[in-house]
N, CA, C and O of each residue as an XYZ file, in Angstrom:
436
protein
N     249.640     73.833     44.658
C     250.774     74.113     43.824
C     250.595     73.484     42.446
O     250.711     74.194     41.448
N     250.326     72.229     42.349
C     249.950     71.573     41.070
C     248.837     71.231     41.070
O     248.468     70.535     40.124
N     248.050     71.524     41.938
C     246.402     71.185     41.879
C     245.834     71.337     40.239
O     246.048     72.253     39.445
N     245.024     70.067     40.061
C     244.385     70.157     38.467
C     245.301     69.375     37.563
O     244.858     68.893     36.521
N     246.445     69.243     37.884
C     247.506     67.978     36.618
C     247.988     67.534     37.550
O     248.256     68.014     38.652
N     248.187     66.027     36.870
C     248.921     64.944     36.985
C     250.220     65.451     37.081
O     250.541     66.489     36.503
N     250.991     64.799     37.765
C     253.049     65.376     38.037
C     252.891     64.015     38.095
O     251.858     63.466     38.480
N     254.130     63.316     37.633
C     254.749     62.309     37.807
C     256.295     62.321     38.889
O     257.350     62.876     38.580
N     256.003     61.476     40.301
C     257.264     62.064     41.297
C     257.868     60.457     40.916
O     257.262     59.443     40.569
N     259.028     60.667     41.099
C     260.138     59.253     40.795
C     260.909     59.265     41.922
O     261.555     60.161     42.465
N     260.711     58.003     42.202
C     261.539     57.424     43.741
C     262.742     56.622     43.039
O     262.693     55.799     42.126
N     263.629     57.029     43.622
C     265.356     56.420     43.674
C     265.012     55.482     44.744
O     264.836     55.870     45.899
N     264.883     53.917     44.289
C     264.909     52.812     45.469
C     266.460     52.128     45.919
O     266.548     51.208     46.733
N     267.617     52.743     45.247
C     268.843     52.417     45.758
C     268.808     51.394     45.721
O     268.252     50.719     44.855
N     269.662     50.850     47.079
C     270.048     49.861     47.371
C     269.156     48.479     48.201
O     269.649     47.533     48.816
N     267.775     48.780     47.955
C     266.748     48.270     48.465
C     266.697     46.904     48.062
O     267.033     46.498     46.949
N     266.265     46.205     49.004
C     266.036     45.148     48.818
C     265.198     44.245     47.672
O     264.084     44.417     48.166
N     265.028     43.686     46.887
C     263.905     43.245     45.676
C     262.603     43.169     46.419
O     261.567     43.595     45.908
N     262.629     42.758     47.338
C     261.128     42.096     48.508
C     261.160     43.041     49.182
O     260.421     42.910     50.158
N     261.854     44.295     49.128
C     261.255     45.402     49.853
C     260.790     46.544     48.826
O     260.094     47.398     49.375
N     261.053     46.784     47.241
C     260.516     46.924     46.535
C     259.291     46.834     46.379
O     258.447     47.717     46.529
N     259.128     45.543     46.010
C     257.300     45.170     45.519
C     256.684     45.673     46.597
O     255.579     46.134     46.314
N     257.160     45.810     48.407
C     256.672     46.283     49.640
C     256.370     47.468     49.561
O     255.222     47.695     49.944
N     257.089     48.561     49.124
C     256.891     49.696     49.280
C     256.171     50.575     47.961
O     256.030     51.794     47.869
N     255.716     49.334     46.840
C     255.396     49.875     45.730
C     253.411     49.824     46.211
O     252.564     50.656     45.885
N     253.238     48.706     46.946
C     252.105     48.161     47.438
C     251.558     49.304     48.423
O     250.462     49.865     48.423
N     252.791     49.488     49.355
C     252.420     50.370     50.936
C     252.062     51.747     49.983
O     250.987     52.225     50.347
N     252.719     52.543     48.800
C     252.459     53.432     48.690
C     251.118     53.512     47.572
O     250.553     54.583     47.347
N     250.771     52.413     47.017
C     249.270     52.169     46.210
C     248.548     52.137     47.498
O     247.651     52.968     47.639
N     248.720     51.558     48.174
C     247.548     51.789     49.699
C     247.511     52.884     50.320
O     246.696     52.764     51.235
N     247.981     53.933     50.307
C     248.278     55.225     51.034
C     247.957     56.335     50.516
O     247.403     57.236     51.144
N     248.367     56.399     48.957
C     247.636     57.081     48.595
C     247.030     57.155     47.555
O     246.954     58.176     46.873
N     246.340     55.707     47.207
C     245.398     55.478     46.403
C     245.814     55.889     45.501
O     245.142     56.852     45.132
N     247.127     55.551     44.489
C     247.286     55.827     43.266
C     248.354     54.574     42.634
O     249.015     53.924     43.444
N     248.459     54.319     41.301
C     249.257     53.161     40.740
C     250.706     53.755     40.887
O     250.969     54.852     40.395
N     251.589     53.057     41.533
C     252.852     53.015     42.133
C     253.775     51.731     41.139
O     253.896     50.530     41.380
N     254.255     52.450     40.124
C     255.160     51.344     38.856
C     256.508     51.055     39.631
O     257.034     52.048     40.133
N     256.802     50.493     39.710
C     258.625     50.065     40.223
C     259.403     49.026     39.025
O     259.320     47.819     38.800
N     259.868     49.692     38.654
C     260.803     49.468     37.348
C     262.195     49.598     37.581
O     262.896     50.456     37.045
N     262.543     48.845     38.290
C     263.804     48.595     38.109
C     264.720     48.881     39.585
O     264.572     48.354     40.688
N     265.368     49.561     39.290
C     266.070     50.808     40.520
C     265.031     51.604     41.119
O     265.088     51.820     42.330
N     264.000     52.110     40.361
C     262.834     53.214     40.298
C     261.938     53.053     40.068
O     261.506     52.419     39.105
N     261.063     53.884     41.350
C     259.627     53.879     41.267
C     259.134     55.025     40.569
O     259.775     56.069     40.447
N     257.841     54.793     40.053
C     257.190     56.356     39.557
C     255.820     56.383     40.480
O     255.380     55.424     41.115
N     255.270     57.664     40.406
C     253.742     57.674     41.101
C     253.588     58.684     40.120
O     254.491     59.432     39.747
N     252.156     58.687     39.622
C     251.490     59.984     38.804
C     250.255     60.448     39.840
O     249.263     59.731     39.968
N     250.414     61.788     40.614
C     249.125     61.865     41.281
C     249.185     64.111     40.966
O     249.957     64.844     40.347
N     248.109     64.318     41.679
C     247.866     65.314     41.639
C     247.734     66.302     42.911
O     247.580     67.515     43.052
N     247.893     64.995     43.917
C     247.066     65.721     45.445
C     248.089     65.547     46.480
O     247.731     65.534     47.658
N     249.299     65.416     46.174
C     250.275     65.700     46.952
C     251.553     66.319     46.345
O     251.758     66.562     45.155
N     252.327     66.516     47.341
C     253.586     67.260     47.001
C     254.972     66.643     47.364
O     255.057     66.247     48.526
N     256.442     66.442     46.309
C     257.560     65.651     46.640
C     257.761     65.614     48.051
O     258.281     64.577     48.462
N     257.396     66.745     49.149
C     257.505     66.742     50.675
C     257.146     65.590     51.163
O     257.776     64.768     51.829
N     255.590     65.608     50.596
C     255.157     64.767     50.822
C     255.231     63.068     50.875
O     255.048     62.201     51.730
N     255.571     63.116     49.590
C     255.996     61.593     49.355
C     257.081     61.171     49.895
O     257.191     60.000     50.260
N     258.298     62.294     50.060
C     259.212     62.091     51.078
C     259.082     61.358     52.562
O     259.733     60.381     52.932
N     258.031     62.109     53.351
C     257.287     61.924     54.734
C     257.039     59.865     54.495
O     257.496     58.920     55.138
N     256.117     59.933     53.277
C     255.214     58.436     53.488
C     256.717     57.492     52.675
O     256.670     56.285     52.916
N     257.501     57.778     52.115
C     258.314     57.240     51.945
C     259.416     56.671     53.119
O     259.932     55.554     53.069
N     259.625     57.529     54.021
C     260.518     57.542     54.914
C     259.552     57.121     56.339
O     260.193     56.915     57.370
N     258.005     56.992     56.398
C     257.409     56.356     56.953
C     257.403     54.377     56.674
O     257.488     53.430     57.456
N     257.284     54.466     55.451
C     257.972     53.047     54.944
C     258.864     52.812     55.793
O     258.515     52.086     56.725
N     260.207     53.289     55.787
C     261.242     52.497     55.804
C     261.144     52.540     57.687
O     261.677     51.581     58.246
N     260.631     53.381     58.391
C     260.817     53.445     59.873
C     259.568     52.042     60.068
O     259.763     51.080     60.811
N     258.804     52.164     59.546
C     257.456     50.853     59.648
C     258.069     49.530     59.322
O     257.678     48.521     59.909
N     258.982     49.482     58.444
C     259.620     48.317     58.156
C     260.681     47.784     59.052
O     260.901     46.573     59.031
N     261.566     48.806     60.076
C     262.314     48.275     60.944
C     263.552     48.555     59.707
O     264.419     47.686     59.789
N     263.765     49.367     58.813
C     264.835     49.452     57.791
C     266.223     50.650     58.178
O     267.356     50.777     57.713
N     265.409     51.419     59.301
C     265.981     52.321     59.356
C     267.234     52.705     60.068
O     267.603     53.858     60.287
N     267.988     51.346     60.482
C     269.267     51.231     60.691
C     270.157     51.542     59.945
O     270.990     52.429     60.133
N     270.032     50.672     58.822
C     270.165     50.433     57.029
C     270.206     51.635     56.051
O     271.180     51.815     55.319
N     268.834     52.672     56.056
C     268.849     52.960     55.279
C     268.055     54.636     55.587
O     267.273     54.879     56.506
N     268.561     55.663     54.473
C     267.978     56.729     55.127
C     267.349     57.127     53.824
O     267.346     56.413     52.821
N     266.571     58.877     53.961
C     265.622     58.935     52.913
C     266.052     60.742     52.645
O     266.185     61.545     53.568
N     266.211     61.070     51.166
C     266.094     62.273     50.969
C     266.007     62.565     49.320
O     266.408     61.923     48.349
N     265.257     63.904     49.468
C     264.823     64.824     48.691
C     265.386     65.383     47.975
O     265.474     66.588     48.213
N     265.981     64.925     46.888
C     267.285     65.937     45.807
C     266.392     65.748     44.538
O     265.999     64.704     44.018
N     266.088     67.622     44.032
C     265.559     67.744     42.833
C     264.237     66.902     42.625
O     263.986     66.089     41.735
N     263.600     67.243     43.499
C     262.356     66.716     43.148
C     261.840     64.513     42.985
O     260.940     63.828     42.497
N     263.269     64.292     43.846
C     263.170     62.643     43.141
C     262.982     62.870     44.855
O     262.975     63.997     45.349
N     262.843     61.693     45.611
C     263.122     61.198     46.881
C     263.897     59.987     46.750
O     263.342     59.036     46.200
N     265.022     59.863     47.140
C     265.891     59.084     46.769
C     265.950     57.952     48.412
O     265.696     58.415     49.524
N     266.244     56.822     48.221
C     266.677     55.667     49.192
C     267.732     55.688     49.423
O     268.440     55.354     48.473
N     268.389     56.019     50.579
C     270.239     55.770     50.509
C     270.445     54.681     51.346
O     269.443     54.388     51.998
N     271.602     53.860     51.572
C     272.003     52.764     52.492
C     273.326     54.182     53.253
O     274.008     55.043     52.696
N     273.156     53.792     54.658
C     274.443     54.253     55.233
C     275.824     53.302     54.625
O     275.842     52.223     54.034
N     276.892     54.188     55.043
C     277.794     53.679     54.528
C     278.643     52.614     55.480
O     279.507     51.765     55.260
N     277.811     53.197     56.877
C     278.278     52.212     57.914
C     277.577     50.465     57.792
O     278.254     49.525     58.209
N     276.508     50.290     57.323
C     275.328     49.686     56.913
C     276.387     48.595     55.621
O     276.214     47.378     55.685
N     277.336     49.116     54.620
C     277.968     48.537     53.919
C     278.869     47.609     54.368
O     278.850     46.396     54.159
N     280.015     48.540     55.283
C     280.914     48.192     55.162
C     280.614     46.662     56.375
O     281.291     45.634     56.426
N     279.351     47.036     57.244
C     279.154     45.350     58.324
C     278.595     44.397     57.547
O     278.402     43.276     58.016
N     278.249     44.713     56.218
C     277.611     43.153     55.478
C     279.094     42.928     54.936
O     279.445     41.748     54.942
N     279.496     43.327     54.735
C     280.938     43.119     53.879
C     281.555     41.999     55.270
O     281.608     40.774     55.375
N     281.882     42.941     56.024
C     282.650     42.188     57.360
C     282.086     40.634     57.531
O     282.747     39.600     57.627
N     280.329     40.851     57.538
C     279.767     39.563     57.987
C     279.916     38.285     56.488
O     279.534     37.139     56.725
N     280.258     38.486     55.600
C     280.338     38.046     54.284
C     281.850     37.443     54.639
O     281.967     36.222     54.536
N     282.588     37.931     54.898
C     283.811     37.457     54.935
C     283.924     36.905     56.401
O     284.582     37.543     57.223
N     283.441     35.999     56.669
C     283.697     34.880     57.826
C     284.952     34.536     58.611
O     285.639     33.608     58.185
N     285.360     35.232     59.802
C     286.551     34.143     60.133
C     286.737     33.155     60.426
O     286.021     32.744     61.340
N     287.586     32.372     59.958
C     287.346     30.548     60.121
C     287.307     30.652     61.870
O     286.959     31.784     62.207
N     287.535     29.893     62.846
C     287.752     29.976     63.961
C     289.055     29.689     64.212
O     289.842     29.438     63.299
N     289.421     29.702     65.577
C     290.892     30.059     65.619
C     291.473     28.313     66.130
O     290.734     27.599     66.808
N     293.038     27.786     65.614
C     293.155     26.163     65.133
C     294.106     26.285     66.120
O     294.618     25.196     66.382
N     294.732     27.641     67.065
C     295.415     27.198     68.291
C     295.168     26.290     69.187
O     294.101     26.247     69.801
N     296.398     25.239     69.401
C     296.122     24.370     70.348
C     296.572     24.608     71.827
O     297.722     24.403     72.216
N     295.670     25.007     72.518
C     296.296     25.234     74.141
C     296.756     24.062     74.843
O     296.030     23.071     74.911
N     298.242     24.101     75.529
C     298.584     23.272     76.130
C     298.595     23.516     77.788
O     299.545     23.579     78.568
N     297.423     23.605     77.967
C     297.401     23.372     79.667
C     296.456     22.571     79.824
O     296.157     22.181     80.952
């Protein structure tokens, strides 16, 4: 399909972790042998020998290899492959963030 030029594909890293960033910028320079920039929110790859399907697949192989995939899911809009967090995934760090003190009832038996 693009055989012969460079395409530049851009990964939406969401809500990803910083240390799972530099992880998946590394896993995908090892995979498919090309420089993987992560700037910010977003990754870029410039290659020629695969297709957004594709990077989708080794992207979403990441996150099942990492044990992420409780957390977090993976899809394909317009040519980006984007990182999403479930929304169920939000709302239990929230819960676990807000601590209940323990309970100061005194039983009298």
């Amino acid at each position: 399909m693009f055989f012969g030029r460079k395409k530049r594909f851009t990964i939406d890293l969401g809500e990803l972790e910083p240390d799972e960033k530099e992880l998946i910028s590394g896993f995908l320079r090892s995979s498919l042998k090309v420089d993987a920039v992560v700037n910010g929110g977003k990754a870029s790859v410039d290659s020629e020998q695969f297709s957004s399907e594709e990077l989708k697949r080794l992207v979403n192989r990441f996150v099942y290899r990492r044990n992420l995939n409780h957390k977090y899911w993976v899809a394909l809009e317009d040519e980006i492959v984007k990182i999403r967090k479930f929304e169920k995934a939000k709302k239990q760090e929230k819960r676990r963030r807000e601590e209940i003190p323990p309970s100061t009832i005194a039983h009298g038996w």
